[in-house]
C-alpha positions in Angstrom: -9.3 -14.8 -16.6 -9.1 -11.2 -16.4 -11.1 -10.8 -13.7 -11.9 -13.0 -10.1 -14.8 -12.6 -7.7 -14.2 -12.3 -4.1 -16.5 -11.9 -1.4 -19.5 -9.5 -1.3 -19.1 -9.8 -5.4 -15.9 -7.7 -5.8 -14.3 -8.2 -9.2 -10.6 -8.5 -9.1 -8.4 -7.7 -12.2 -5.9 -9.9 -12.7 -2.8 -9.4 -14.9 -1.6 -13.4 -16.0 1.6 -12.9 -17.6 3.1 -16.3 -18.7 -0.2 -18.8 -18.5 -0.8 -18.1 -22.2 2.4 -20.7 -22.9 0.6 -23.6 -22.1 3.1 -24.3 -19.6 2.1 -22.4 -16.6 2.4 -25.7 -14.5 5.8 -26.0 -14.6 6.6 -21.8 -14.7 7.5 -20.6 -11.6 4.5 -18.1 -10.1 5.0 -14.3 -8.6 2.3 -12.7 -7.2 3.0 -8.8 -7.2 1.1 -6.8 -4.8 1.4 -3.1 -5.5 1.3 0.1 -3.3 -0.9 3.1 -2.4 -2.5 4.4 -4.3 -0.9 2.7 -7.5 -1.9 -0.4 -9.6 -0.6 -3.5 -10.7 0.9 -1.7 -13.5 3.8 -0.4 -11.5 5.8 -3.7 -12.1 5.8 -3.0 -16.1 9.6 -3.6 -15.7 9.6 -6.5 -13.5 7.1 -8.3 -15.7 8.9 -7.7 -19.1 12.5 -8.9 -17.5 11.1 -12.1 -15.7 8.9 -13.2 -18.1 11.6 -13.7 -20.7 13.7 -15.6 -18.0 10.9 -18.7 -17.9 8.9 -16.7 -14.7 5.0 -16.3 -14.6 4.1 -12.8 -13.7 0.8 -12.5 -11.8 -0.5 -8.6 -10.8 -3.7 -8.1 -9.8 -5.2 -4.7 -8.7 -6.5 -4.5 -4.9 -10.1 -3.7 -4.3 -10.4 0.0 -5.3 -7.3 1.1 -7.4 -6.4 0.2 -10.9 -9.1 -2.0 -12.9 -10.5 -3.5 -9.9 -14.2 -2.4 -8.9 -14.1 0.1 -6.2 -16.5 -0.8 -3.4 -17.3 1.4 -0.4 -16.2 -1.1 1.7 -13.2 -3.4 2.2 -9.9 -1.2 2.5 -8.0 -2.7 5.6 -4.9 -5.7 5.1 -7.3 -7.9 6.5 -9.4 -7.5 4.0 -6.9 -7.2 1.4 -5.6 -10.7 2.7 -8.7 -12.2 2.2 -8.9 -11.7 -1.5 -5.4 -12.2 -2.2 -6.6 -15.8 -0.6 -9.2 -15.9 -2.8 -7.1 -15.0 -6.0 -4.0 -17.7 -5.7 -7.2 -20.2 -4.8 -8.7 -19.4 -8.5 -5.5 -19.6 -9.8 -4.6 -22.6 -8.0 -1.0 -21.3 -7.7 1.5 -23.5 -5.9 5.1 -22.4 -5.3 4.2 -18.7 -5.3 6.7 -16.0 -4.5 5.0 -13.2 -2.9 6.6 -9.9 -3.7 4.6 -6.4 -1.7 5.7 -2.9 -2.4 5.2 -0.1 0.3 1.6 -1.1 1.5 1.5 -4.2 -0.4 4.6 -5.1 1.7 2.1 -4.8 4.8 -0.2 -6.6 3.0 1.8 -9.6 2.2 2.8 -9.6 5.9 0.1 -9.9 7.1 -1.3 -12.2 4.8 1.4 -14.6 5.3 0.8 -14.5 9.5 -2.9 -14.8 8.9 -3.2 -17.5 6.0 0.1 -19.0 5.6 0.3 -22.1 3.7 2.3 -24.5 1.7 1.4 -22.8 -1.6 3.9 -19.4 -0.6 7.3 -20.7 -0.7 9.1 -17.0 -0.9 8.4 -13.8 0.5 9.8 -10.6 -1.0 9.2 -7.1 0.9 10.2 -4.3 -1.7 10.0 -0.5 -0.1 7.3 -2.3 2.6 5.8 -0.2 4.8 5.7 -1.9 7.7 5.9 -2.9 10.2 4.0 0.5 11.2 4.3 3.3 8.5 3.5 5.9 11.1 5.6 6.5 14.7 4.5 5.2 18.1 5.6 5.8 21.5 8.3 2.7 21.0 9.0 3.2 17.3 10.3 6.1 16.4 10.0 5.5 12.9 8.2 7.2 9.4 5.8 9.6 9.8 4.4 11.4 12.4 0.2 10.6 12.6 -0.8 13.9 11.5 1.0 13.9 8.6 -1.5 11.4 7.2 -4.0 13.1 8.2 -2.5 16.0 6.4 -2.8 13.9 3.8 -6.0 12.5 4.4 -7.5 16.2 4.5 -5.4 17.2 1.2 -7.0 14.3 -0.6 -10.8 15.3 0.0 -9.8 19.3 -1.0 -7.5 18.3 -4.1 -6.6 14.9 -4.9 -4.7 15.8 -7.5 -2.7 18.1 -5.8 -2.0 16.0 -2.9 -0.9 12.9 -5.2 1.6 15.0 -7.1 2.8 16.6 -3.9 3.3 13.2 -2.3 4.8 11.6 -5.9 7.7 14.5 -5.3 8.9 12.0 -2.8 8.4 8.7 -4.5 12.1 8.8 -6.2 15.4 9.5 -5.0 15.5 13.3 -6.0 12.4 15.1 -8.3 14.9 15.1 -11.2 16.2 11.4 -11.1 13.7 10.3 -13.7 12.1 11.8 -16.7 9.2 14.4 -16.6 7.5 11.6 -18.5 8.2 8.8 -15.9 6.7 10.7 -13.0 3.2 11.7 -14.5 3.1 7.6 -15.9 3.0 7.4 -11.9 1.4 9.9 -11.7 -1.7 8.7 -14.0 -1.6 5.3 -12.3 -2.5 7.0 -8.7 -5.2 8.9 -10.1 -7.2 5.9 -11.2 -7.6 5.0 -7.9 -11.0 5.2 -6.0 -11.2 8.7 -4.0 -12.5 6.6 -1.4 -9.9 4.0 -1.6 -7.2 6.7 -1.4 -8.2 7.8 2.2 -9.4 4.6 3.3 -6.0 3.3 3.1 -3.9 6.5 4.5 -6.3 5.8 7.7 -4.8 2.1 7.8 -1.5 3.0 7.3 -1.7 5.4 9.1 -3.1 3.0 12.1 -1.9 -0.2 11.4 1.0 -2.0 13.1 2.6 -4.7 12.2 5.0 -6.1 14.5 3.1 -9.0 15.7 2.6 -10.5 12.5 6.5 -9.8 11.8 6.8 -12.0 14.7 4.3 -14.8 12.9 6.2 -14.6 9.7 9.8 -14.9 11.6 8.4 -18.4 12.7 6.8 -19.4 9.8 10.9 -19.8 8.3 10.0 -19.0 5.1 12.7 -17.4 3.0 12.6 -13.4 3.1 14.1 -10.8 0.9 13.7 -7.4 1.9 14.9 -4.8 -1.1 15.0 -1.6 -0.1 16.1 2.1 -1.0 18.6 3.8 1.0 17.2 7.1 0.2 13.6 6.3 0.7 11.8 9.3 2.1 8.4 7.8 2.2 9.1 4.5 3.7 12.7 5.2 5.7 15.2 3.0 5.1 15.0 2.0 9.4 11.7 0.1 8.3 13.6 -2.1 6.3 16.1 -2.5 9.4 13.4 -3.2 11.7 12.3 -6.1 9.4 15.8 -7.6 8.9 16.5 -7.5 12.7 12.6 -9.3 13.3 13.0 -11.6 10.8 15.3 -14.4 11.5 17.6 -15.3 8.3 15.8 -12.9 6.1 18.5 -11.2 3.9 18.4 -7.4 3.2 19.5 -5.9 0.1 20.0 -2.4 0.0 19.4 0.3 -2.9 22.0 2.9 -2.7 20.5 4.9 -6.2 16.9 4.5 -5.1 13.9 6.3 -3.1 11.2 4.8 -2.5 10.6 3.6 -6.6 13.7 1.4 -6.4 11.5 -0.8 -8.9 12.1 1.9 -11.6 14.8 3.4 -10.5 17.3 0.4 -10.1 15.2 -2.1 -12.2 17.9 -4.0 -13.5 19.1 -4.8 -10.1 15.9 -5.4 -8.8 15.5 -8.0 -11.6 18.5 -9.4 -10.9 18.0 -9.7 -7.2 14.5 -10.7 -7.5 15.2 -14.2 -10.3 18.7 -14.8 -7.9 15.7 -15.0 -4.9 13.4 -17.0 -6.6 15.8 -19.0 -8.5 
């Protein structure tokens, strides 16, 4: 089942990694919801490790980026919460460990404070950015508004240009990884929809958060928040915020990471992430 219809006839692409066994019953589920403006394909690493250890890997694409069609409609986290609804329904997933990078972090948030349910038992917030990616007037945190919409303006002039401008940040310094490993990135944000791309700067750049950090803190699920000390694109105060909002959540810090810890310290994060889910 490659694909899954939402509403208003959207195909979702869904990656199934482990249901081919025969035993996907019995395999522990993990739902990976990726960033802006990348793909399910970001969590090549994650899926590779886990899967040997006995996990089942589930990545879809979100409306708009990776192999998912790309409506002109649809890019906010309620949205987005909506048809990741809709995808653990089809899949009938029970159990499921919940684990959002950068955006996809908001995402899960605020899928778990709007459709919480016995069928999440774990939450894991990787790089999130939330609760608010941009500053307010009481958060002094992330980027200033016009920034993204700096970005915004960058990405209907040169979309190229602004996506391997912003990438510069993505890792811990522009040399840390392999010429190779950045355009991989690099190709992954470029299949996104152009529409898609600013769409989503606009809700990240306008979204906050902080009441449905609140929701989640009551909901007592177990929370793992991994994140990179050096992140320059999600600052490591987010992931401060969330440990302080979220009652017994348990923060694990990446001291060799940006904001790719998934790459960067993948052995770690694979390590962290199957102690979590156990």
């Amino acid at each position: 089942m490659p694909y899954i219809t939402v509403d208003e006839g959207v195909s979702i692409y869904v990656e199934d990694i482990g249901s081919e066994t025969g035993a996907k019953d019995v395999l522990k589920p993990v739902l990976f919801i990726h960033g802006w403006p990348l793909s399910h394909e970001m969590f090549e690493y994650q899926y590779m490790a886990l899967h040997k250890n006995g996990y089942r890997c589930i990545g879809i694409d979100l409306r708009g980026f990776g192999r998912s069609d790309k409506p002109w409609t649809g890019y906010n986290y309620d949205v987005f919460a909506d048809d990741i609804k809709q995808v653990i329904s089809m899949l009938n997933l029970q159990g499921v460990t919940l684990v959002g990078f950068s955006m996809g972090g908001a995402i899960v948030m605020h899928y778990v404070a709007k459709y919480f349910s016995e069928l999440v038992s774990k939450v894991v917030l990787m790089g999130a950015a939330a609760p608010c990616f941009t500053k307010r007037v009481d958060y002094p945190y992330g980027l200033e508004k016009s920034a993204c919409d700096d970005l915004i303006m960058k990405s209907k002039q040169d979309r190229p240009r602004m996506v391997y401008d912003f990438g510069k940040m993505f890792f811990k310094s522009e040399n840390s990884q392999s010429t190779e490993m950045s355009k991989w990135i690099f190709s992954i944000n470029m299949a996104a929809s152009p529409f898609a791309t600013v769409k989503c700067l606009e809700e990240l750049r306008d979204a906050d958060l902080r009441n449905d950090m609140q929701v989640l803190n009551q909901r007592n699920l177990p929370v793992a928040i991994f994140h990179g000390t050096h992140d320059k694109i999600c600052p490591f105060d987010f992931a401060k915020v969330m440990n302080e909002g979220i009652k017994g959540s348990r923060l694990i810090e990446f001291h060799e990471s940006g904001h790719g810890l998934n790459i960067e310290e993948k052995d770690k994060i694979n390590e962290e992430l199957m102690k979590f889910i156990g």
